[in-house]
N, C-alpha and C positions, 0 to 999 in steps of 0.2 A: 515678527515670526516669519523667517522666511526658510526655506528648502532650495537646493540647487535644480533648478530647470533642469526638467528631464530632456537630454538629447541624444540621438543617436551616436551609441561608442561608451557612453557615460557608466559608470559604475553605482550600481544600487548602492551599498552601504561602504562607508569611508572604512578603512583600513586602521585597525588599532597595533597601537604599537608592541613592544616583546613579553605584555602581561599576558599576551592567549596563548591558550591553549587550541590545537585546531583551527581552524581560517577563520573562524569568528567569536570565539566563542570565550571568557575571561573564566579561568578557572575557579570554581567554587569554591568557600572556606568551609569546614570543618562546620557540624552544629557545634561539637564541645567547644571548638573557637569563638565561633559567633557568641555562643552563649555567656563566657567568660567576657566579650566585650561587649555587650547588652547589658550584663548588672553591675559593669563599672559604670556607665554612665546613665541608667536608671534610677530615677528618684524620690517618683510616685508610688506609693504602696497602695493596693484595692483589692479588697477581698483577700489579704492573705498573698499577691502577685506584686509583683514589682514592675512599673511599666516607665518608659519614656515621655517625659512631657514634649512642648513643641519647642521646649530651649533646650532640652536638655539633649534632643535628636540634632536641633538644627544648629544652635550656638556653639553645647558643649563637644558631642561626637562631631557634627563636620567640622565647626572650626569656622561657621560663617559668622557674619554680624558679631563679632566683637567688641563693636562700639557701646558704652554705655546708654547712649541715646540711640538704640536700633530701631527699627520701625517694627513695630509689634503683629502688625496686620499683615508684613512681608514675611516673617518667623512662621504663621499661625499658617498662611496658604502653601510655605514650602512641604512642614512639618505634614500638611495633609498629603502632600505623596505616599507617604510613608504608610499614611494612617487610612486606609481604608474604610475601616468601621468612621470617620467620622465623629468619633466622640471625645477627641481632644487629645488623646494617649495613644501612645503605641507599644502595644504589647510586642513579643517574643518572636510568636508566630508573624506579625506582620512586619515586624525589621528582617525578618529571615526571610519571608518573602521578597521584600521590595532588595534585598543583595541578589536573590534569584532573579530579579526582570532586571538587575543591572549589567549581569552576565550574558544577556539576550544579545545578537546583532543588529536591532531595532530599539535598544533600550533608550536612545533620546527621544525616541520620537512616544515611547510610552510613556515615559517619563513626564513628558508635555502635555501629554493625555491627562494624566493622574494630576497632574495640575489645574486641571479644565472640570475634572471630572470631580466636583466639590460634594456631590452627594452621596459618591459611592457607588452608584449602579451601574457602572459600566459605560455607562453613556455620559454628551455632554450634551445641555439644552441650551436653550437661545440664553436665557435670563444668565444660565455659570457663565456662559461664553464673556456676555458682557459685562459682568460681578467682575472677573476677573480682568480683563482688557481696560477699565478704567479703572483698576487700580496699578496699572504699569504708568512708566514715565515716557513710554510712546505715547498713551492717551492722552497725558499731562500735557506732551509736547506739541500735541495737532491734534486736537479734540474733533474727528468729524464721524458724520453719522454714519451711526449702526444698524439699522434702517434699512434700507436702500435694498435695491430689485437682487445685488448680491447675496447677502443674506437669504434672501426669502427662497432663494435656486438651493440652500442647504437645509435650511431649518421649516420651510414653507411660509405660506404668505402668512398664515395665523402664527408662525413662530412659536408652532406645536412639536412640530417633528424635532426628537433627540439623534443625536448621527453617534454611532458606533468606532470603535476606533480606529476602522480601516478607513474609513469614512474620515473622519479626523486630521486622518494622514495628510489625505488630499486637502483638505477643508486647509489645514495648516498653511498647502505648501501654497497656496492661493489667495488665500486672506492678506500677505503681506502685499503681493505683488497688487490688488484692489486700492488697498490702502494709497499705498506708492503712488496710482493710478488719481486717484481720486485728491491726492497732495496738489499735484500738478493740474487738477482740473480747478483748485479751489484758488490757485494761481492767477492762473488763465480765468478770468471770471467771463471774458467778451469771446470767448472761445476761440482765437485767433488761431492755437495750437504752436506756439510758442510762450514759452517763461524767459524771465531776466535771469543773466548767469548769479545773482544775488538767490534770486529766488531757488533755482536749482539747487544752488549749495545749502539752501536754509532745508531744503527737501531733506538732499543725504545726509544729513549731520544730522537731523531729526529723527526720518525713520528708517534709515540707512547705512547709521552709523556703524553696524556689525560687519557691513563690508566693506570700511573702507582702513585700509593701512595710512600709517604716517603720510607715505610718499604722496598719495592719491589724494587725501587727505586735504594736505597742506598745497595739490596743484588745480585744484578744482577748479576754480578760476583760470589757471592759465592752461588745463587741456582744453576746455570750450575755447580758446582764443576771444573772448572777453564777447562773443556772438549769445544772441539768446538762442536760446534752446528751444527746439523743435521735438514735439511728442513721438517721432519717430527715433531722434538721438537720445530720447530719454529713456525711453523703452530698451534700445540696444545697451546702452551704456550702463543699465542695472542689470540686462541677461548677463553681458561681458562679465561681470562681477560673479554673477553666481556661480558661472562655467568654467572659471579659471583654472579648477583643476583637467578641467576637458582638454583648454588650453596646452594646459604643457604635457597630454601626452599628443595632443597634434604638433606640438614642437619637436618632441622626442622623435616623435614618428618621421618628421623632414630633416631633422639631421641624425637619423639610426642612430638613437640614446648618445649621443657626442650633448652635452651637457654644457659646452663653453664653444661652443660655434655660434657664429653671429650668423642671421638668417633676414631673409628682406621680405617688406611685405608680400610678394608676388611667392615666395615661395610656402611662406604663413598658410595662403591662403588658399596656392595649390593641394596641399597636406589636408587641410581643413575641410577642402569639399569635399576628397576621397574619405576623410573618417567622419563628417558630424554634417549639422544644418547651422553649426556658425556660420553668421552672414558676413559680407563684405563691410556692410558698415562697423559692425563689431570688427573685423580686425582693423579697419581705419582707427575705429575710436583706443586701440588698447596700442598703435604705433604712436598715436597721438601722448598716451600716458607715457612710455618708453620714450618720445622724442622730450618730453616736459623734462624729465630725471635727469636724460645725458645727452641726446641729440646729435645720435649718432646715424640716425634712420635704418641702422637693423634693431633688434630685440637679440637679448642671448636668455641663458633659462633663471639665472639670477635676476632677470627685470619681471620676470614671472613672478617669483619668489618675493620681491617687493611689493606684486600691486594684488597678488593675492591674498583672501581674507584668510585666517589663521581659524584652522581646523579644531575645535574643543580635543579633539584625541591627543594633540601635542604635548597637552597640560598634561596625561598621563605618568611623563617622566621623571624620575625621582634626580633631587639633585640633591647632595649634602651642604650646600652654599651656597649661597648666589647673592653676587653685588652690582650693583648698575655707580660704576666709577663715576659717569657723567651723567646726564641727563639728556644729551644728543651729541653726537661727531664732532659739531661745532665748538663744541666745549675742550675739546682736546688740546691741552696744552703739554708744553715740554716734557714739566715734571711728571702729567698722565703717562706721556707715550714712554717717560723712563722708568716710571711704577708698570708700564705695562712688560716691559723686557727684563723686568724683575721680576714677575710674575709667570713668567715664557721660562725664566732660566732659572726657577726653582722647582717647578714642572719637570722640565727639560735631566736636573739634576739627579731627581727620582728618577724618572725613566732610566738615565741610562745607565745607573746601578743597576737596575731590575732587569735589565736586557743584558748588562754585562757579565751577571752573574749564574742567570740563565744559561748561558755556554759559554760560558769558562774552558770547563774541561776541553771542549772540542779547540777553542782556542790556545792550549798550553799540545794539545798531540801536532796542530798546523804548524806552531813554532819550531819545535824537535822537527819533524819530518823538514822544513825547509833547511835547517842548521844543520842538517846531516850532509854530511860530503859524499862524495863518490869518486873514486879514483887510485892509483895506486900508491899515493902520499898517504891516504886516509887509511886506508884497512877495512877491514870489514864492517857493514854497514849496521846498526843498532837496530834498525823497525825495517820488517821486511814492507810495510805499510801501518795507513792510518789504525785500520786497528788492531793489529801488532803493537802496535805504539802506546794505545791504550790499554791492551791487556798486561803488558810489561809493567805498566808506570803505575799498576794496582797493585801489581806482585812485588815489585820490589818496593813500593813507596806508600803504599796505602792509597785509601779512596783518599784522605785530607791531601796526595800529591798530583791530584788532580786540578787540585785549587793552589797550588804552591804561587805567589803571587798575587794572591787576588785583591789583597788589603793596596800595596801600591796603586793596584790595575782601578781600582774603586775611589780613590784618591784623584787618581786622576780624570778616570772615567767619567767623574759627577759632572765636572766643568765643561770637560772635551764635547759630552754629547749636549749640555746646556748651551753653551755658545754655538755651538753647529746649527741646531733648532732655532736659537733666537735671532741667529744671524740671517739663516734661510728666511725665516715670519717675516724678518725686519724687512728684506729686500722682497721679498715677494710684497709687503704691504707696500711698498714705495714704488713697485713698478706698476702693479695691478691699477685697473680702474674698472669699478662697478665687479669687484671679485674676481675679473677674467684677466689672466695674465699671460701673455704670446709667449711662445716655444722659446724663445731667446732669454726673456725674462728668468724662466723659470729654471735654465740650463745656469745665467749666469747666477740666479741668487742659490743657487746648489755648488757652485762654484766658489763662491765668496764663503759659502759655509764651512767650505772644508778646508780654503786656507786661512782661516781664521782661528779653526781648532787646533792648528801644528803647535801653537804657542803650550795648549796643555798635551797633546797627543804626543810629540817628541820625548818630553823624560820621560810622560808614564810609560812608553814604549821601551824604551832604552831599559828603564829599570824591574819593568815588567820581563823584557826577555831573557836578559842575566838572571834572573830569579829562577825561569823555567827551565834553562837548559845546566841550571846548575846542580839538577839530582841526576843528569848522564850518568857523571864520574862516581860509581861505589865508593864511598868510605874518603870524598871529598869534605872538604871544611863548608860547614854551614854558612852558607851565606845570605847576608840580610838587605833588605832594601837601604836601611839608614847609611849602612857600609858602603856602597856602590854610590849614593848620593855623594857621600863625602869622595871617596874615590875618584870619581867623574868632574866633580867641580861644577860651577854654572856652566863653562861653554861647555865641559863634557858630556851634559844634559842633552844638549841638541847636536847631539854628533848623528850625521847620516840626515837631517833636517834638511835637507833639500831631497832627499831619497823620501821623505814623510809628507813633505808638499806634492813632488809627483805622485804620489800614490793616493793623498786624502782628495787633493780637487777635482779631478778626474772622476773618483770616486762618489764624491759629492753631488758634483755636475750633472751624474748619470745617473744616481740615486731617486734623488729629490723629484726631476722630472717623470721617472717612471714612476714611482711613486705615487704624484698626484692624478696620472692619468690610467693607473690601475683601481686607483682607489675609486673615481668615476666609474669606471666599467661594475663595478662592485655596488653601485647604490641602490635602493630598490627604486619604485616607482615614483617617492617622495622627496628622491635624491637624497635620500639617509642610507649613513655606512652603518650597520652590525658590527660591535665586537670581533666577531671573526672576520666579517669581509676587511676590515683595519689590519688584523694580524697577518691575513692573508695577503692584502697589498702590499706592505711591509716586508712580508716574506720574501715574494715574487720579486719587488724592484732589487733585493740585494744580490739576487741569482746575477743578473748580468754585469751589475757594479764589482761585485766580489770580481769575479772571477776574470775576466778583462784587465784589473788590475792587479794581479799576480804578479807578473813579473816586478813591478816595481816595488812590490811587497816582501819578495823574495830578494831583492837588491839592499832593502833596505833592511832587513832582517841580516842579514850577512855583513854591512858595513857597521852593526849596533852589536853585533855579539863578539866578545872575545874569542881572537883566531887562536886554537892550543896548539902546540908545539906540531910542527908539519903540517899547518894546515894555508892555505893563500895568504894573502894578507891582502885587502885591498884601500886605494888611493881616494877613491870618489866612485862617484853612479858611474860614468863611462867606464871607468876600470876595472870597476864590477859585473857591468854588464858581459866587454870582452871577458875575461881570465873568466869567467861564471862557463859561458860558451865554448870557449877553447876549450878548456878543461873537462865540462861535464856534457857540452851538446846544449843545444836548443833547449830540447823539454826538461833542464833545470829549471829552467825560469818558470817554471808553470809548477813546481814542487808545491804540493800541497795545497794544489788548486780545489779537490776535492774539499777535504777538512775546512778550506776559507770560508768556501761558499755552504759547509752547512754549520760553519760557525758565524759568519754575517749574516743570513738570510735570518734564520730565527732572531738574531740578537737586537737588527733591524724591524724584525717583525715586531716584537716585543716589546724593543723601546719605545715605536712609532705606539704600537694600541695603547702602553701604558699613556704617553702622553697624551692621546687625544682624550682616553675616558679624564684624566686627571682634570682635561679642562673641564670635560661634563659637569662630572663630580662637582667639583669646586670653581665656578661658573664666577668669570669677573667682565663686566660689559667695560671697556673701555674705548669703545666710542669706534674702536678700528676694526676689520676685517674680523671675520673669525672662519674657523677651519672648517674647508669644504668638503660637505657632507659628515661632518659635526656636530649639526646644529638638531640639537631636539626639540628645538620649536623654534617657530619665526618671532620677529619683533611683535608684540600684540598688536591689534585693531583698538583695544580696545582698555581701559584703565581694568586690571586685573582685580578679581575679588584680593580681598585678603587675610589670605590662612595660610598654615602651616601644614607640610604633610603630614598626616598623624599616624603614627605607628600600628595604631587601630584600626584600620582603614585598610582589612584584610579581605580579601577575595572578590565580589563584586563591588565593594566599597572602595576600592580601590578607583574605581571610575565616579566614584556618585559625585566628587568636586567641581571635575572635568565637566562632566556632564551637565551640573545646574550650570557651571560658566556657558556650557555649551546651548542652553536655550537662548540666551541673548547672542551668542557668536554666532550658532547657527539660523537663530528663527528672530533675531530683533527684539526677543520680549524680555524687559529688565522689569525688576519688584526698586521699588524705593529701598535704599539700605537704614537711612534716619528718620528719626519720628518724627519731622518737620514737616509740612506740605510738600506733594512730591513735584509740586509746580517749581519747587527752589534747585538751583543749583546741587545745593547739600543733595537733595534727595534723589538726583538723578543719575547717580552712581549707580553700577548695576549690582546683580546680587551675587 
């Protein structure tokens, strides 16, 4: 049971994620709702009432202990959170209560209360304290006395005094860090004030294990450099742990929220004493973790993100699927990383339907406006502007001529933006190390994306713009995509395809980079992007990509559409550029700069949010990278319970799963989940 060290800077209550209402607060459900899910899963009738037994609250409604052999006594002590009255059941009233303290900004630390508090009076006395404490698999694991002058400083020396819940709090956030204490003294038996790096590790793995991620984990051994351990490095090196999120806003705070800056100890540590009472050996010891990982001798906010412990609020998040391909990085083979680009560019395919479809229309007004001539070959001009152009193309053609094209544009669209996407991932996963990937990296793998979509972007281009500029002509023959395909031939397909190169890599180049360092500036304090902050990076990086590439846009737009009678005709991009110039002046080439750019931006916008939620959604761990400030929870600490979200599991029950994970994530206290001895292996799975 452990609580985060209160330090100077530090934040009272963790942040929960997009289920609040208010800065803290998880919005209520409905009694009629509540009630309708109380006598679905009620089973006990008494008196005429229908009530909740302890399986039918804690197995059937949460969804815990599923196993046929559960530990019966882990059931019977959750099930009393619930149950106040104590008498086995839980009525209406009191499931309706306990969804009200779940709504609370203090509801784990009640919650942990209610667990402690086995009589019901408000209070917890010495005898639940330890009722309860030796039936966890911390007990199990390092059985030492309860006894001792600690104790007696809360409960008194007669181990009369019951402590209240504010009381509690503290009592909590203290009892773990004794324990810890008292691990290492039972070590140390000659009181030297060192342990063996063996010993150490048997500490945190024991009672420690809620703070410790894979990476830390599995280096335990090699951060101590194989030296015994001193009671001064022991002590630091579990504050480090609990402080970690103190950590990264003294990170943030030394590089102004830059999120992918490498930083050196001296500067860690400059930051650290103007915001907190982190000490110097603590940031030794957390450069020591950072140097075990990648050995680089700075830290960026990603080495945070690995060695800190995983917040219960994360679990919040809903996901419609989720698969774990591998089992670690290591396991990554060929056919993974090519199941992974298959699963990047069937993502990728949705997105860019749903962006492309999205602005359309503004997309077929930039076409016309750029395909309009000016001069005295041409004649009078059709759109006195963009939205001239729009209002025309309703009046004579209908709303469905706003979409004239769309079916080709979607055809092609699917691939164009799936290979762009999977191509960026790929090379950003290949350049990057440890998540962070340099300015060059990420210009080139934006670069690579966008000439690698010409192959689908050139016909759908080519037969997308015949299609749109072919409702000009009043009382013209219909013309159809299949016709123009045949028409064109395969090389006719990539006609103006050097004019579609210039325009997409460039495009790409300048995209992808703003992109990922707008999306940064956009995260909150947990380096998580919002829905909207996505749509809105997305938005923003197209503004300068669009519009910059205009002219080439406009070059290659005029070499793809047929010239009618008196109109230029041109040879290539240079000969397009000149006669563009001559003929019409500079600011042709910028024709429909407006229209690009509010047909890019959003459509950019749109692709990029659909893709990133899609990963959410439908979540596949394949061992490699995944998208920054994406991630709605980190890698666990710790073997997750296991359940289902339940559809039931409305308004403050929305956190009650979170929340039990969250007593062992956050306080170290697990229940046996089997009805085996919780001395075995089996039983020391948490709950």
């Amino acid at each position: 049971m452990l609580a985060s060290t209160s330090r100077e800077g530090a934040t009272a209550a963790p942040k929960l994620p997009s289920a609040i209402e208010g800065p803290t607060h998880i919005k209520r459900a409905s009694t009629e709702k509540l009630r309708e899910v109380f006598l679905k899963y009620a089973s006990h009738k008494k008196d005429g009432k229908l009530y909740m037994t302890g399986d039918d609250f804690v197995r059937g409604f949460l969804g815990l202990f599923p196993e046929t052999a559960y530990n019966e006594e882990s059931v019977k002590l959750l099930a009393g959170i619930a149950d106040t009255s104590k008498d086995g059941l839980i009525s209406f009233a009191e499931f309706q209560a306990f969804e009200g303290l779940l709504c609370t900004p203090d509801a784990l630390y009640k919650t942990a209360f209610q667990l402690f508090d086995t009589q019901g009076n408000g209070t917890v006395a010495y005898a639940d304290f330890v009722n309860v404490i030796k039936k966890t698999t911390l007990y199990a694991k390092l059985p030492l006395k309860l006894d001792g002058s600690f104790m007696e400083r809360y409960f008194g020396r007669d181990k009369k005094r019951a402590i209240n819940y504010a009381e509690f709090s503290q009592f909590l956030h203290d009892f773990h860090e004794e324990y810890a204490m008292e691990a290492f003294h039972s070590k140390d038996p000659t009181g030297s004030g060192y342990i063996s790096t063996l010993d150490f590790k048997d500490i945190m793995v024991k009672v420690k294990k809620h703070l410790l991620t894979p990476e830390v984990k599995d280096n335990l051994i090699a951060i101590t450099e194989g030296k015994k351990v001193s009671y001064p490095y022991f002590m630091a090196f579990n504050s480090l742990l609990n402080n970690m999120e103190l950590i990264k806003r003294i990170y943030l705070n030394a590089t102004n929220g830059n999120r992918i800056q490498h930083i050196t100890k001296d500067e860690l540590l400059h930051s650290a004493q103007i915001m907190s009472q982190i000490t110097p050996l603590e940031i030794d010891i957390l450069f020591q973790m950072a140097g075990v990982i990648h050995q680089t001798g700075r830290i960026v906010y990603s080495d945070l993100s690995n060695i800190a412990p995983e917040h219960y609020a994360k679990h919040m998040t809903h996901r419609l699927a989720e698969i774990k391909a591998v089992s670690s990085p290591d396991d990554r083979s060929i056919f993974i990383q090519i199941l992974e680009s298959v699963y990047r560019f069937t993502l990728g395919s949705i997105a860019g339907a749903a962006g492309a479809t999205a602005v359309y229309p503004i997309d077929l007004v930039k076409t016309r406006m750029q395909n309009q001539r000016s001069g005295s070959l041409v004649g009078e001009v059709a759109y006195r502007n963009s939205w001239d152009c729009f209002k025309k193309v309703i009046r004579h053609e209908g709303v469905l001529g706003l979409y004239r094209g769309l079916v080709p544009q979607l055809v092609g669209v699917a691939p164009e933006k799936a290979i762009k996407l999977t191509v960026n991932d790929f090379v950003r996963d290949k350049i990057g190390t440890n998540g962070v990937i340099p300015l060059y990296g990420e210009i080139l793998a934006g670069a690579c994306a966008g000439a690698s979509q010409v192959i689908f972007t050139n016909p759908m281009e080519i037969v997308k713009i015949r299609l749109q500029v072919a409702g000009e002509i009043a009382g013209a023959a219909k013309v159809r995509a299949w016709s123009v395909v045949k028409e064109l031939g395969l090389f006719g397909l990539y006609k103006g395809a050097r004019a579609c190169l210039l325009r997409d890599l460039p495009f790409s180049a300048i995209y992808f980079p703003v992109y990922a360092h707008t999306k940064q500036m956009f995260t909150d304090e947990d380096g998580y992007n919002s829905p909207i902050s996505l749509l809105l990076s997305g938005a923003i990086a197209g503004v300068p990509a669009a519009a910059l590439m205009t002219p080439a846009d406009v070059i290659k737009t005029r070499l793809q559409v047929v010239a009618r009678t008196g109109q230029t005709t041109y040879t290539g991009i240079l000969d397009a550029a000149r006669k563009i110039i001559q003929e019409e002046g500079h600011r042709a080439l910028w024709k429909g700069t407006a229209a690009r750019v509010c047909r890019s931006s959003p459509q950019f916008g749109v692709t990029l949010l659909t893709y990133e939620l899609l990963q959410r959604l439908f979540f596949v761990d394949f061992g490699g990278s995944r998208p920054v400030g994406s991630e709605v929870k980190k890698v666990k600490t710790v073997e997750p319970t296991v359940f289902k979200q339940n559809a039931d599991h409305i308004g403050g029950y929305q956190a009650a799963v979170p929340i039990v994970n969250g007593i062992e994530t956050k306080f170290g206290l697990s229940l046996p989940r089997f009805a085996s001895s919780i001395g075995t292996s089996a039983s020391s799975a948490k709950t």
